[in-house]
LUMDREN-300096 format. One record per atom (N, C-alpha, C): x, y, z; residue in one letter. Coordinates in steps of 0.02 Angstrom, whole numbers, plus 50000, padded with zeros to 5 digits. Example, Ala and Ser with C-alpha at 12.3 -4.5 7.8 and 13.67 -1.06 7.14 Angstrom:
BEGIN
506604971650390a506154977550390a506604983550390a506424988850354s506844994750357s506455000250394s
END
This chain:
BEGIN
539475514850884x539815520550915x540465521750877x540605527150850x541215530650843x541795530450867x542515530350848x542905530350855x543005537850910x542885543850904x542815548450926x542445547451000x541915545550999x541435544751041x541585540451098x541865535751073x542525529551124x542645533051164x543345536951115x543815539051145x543575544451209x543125548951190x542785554351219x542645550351298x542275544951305x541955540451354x542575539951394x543165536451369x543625534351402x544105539751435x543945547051403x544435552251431x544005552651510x543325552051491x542745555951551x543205547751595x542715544651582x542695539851633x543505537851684x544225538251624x544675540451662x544615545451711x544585550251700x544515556951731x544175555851809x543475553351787x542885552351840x543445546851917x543785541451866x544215537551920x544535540351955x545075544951945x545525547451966x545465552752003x544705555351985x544575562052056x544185557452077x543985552052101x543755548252153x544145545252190x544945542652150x545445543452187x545665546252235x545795554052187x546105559452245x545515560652291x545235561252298x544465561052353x544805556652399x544575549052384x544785545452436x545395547552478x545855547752416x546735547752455x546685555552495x546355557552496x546335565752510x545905564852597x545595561252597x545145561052648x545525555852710x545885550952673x546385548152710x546965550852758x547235556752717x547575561052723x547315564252798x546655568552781x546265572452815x546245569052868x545935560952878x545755558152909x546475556952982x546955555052945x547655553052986x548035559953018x547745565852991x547955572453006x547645574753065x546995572653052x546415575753121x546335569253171x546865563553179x546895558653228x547055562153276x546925562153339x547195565153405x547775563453417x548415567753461x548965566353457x549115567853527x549595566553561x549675567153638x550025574653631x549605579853682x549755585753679x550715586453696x551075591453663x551875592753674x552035594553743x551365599053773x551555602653845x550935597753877x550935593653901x550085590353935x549915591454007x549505593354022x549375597254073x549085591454138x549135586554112x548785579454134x549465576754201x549425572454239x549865567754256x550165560954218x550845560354239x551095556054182x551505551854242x551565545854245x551945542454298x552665538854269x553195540754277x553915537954287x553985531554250x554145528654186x553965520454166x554715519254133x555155516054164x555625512654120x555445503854159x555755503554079x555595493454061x556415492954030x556365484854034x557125479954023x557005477953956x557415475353899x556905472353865x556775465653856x556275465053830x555775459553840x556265450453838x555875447753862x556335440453863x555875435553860x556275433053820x555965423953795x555835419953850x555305416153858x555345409853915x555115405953873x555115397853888x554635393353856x554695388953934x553955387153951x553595386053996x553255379453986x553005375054035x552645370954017x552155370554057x551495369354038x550845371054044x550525364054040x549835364654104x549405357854095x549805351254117x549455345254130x549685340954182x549275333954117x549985329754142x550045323454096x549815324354027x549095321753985x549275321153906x549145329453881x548775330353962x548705336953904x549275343153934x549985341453938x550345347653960x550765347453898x551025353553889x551345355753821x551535361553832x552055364553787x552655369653781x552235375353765x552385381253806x552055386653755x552715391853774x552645394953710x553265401553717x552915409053749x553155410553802x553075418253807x553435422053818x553185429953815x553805434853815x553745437453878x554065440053922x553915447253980x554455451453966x553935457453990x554375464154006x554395465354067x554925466454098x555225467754168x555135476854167x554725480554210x554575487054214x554755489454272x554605495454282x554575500454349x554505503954347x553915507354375x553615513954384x553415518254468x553585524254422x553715527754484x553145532454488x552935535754536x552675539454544x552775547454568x552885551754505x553205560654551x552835563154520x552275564254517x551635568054504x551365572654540x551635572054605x551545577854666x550905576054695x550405571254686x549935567154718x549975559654693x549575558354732x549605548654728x548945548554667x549115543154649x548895541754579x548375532754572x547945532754587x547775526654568x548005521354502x548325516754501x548965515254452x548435506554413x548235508254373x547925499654341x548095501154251x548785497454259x549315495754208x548905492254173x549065493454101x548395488354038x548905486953999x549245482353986x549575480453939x549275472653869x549455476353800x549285475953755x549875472553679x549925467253680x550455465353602x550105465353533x550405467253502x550155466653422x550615462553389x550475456753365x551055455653319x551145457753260x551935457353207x551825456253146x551365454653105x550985446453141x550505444153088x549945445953107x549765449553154x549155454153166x548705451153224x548975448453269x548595445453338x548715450053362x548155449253418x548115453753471x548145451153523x548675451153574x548755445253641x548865450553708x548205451253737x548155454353811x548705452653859x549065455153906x549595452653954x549235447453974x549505442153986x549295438854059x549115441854120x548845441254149x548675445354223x548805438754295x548265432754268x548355428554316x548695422554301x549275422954313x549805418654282x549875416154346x550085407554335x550285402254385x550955404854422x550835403554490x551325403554528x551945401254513x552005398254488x552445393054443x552955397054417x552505400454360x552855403754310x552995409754348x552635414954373x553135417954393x553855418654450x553675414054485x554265410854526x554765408754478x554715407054408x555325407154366x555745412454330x554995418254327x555255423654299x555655427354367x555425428554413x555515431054464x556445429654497x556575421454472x556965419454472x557735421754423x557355423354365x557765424354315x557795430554319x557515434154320x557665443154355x558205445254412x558095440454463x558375440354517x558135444054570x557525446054552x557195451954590x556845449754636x556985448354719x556485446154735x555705449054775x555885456054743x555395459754780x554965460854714x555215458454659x554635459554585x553745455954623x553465461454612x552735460154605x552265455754577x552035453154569x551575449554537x551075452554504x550875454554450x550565458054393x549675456054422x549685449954486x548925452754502x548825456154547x549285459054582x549435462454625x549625469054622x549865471754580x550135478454539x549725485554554x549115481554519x548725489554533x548455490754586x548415498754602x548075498954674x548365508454677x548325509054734x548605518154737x549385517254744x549675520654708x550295522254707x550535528054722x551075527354789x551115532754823x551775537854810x551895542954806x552555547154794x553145544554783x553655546254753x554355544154767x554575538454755x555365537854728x555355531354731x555435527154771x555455527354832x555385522354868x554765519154887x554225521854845x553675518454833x553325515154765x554095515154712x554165513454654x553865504354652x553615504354594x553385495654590x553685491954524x554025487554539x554195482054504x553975476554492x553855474254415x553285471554418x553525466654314x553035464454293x553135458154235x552555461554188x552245461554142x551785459554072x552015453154049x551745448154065x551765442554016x551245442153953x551685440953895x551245436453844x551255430253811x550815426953830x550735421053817x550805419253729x550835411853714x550625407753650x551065413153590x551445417653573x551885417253523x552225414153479x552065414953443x552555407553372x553175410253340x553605404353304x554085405953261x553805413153231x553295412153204x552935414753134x553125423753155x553115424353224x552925433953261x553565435253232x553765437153188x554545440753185x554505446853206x554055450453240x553905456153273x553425459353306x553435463153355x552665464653385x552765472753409x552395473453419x552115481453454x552015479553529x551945482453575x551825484753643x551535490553661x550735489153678x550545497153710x550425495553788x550725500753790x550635501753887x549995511053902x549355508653931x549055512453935x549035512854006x549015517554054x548735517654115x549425521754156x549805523954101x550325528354139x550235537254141x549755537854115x549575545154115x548745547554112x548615554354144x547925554954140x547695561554072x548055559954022x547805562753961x547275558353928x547035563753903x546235558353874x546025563753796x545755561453748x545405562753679x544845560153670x544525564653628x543755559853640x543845561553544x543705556053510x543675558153451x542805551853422x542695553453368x542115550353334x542275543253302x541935539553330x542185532053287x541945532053219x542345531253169x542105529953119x541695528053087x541175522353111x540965516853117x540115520053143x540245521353201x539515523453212x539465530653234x539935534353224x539915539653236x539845544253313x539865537453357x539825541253426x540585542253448x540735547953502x541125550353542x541595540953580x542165542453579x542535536453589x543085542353615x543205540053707x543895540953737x544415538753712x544965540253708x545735539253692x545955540253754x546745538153775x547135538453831x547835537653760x548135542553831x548955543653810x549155535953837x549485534953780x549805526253788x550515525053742x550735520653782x551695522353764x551505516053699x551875517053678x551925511753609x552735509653604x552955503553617x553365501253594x553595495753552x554105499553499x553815493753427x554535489653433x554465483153417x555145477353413x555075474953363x555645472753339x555945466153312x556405462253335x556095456153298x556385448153351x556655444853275x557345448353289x557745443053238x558015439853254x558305431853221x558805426753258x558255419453226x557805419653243x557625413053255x557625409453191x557405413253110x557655411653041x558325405653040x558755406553075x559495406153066x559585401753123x559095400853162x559115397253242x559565399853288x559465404653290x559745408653350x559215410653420x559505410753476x559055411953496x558905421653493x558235420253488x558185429153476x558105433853514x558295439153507x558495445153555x557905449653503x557535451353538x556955457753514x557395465253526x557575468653468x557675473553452x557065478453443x557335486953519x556865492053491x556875496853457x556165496053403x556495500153330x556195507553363x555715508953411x555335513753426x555105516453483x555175519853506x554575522253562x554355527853561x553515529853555x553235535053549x552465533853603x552315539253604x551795540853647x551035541353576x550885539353611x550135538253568x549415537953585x548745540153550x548155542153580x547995535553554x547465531853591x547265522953589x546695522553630x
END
């Protein structure tokens, strides 16, 4: 083969890469553009949600050789209800870390532990997170206070995400990628932290970098 003929190959076959490139990167684009987004005006019900932020415990778990330390976080919440009807209320809370776990709240957490959190709040009318959901009625004086615990966190999380789904009745139905069927979405609060300090041995205070509303 020719010097010419090389070169000729290598212009195509460049070429051929780079609009397979922009293809991909183009469809990515497309793809993150046509994600569902929580409507600006939503015509849905949305329920009242401010939270404290989140706090360190370390706990001890299990009885004689096998009890041992585990670290968790809670968020101290309260939600209200002014929706102008009562609202059936079953809170789903969700962590992501930094290093990419996925750790469900606790739901049925030992008496124990929350009698400490409960303690350290000072709240003594805070709820118990198995107890939480149920119909939630008008106003705030029928507001609920209440915990998300997450369990087993390490040094290693220098940061996590928080989704809270179950505070509004917006919904998306978009196509899973994957197999192509119809998949619900729900409007879900997203709150993103960082937990700096512990590098340096401090104890750490989770800083929030974010809060946005999001289809999940």
């Amino acid at each position: 083969m020719n010097i010419k003929k090389l070169c000729g190959y290598m212009v195509v076959s460049a070429a051929l890469t780079c609009g397979v490139a922009l293809v991909l990167s183009s469809r990515g684009v497309l793809a993150r553009s046509l994600a569902p987004r929580p409507a600006l005006a939503s015509r849905s019900w949305q329920l009242n949600f401010s939270f404290s932020k989140p706090q360190r415990m370390q706990v001890v778990v299990g009885h004689g050789q096998h009890a041992h330390v585990v670290t968790c976080f809670y968020l101290r919440y309260t939600v209200v209800n002014n929706t102008g009807r009562d609202i059936f209320f079953v809170p789903r809370f969700e962590m992501v870390t930094d290093t990419g776990r996925v750790i469900p709240a606790t739901v049925d957490i030992s008496g124990h532990l929350f009698a400490a959190i409960r303690h350290r709040t000072g709240d003594a009318f805070l709820i118990n997170p198995m107890l939480v959901a149920g119909r939630l009625l008008q106003g705030k004086d029928y507001a609920r206070d209440s915990v998300a615990v997450f369990m087993g966190l390490t040094t290693k999380d220098r940061g996590f995400k928080i989704f809270v789904s179950g505070l509004s009745g917006e919904t998306a139905v978009q196509a899973n990628p994957l197999t192509g069927k119809p998949v619900v979405l729900h409007k879900t609060l997203l709150l993103h932290y960082s937990v700096p300090g512990e590098a340096i041995n401090m104890r750490p205070h989770p800083i929030l970098l974010s809060k946005t509303w999001v289809m999940r």
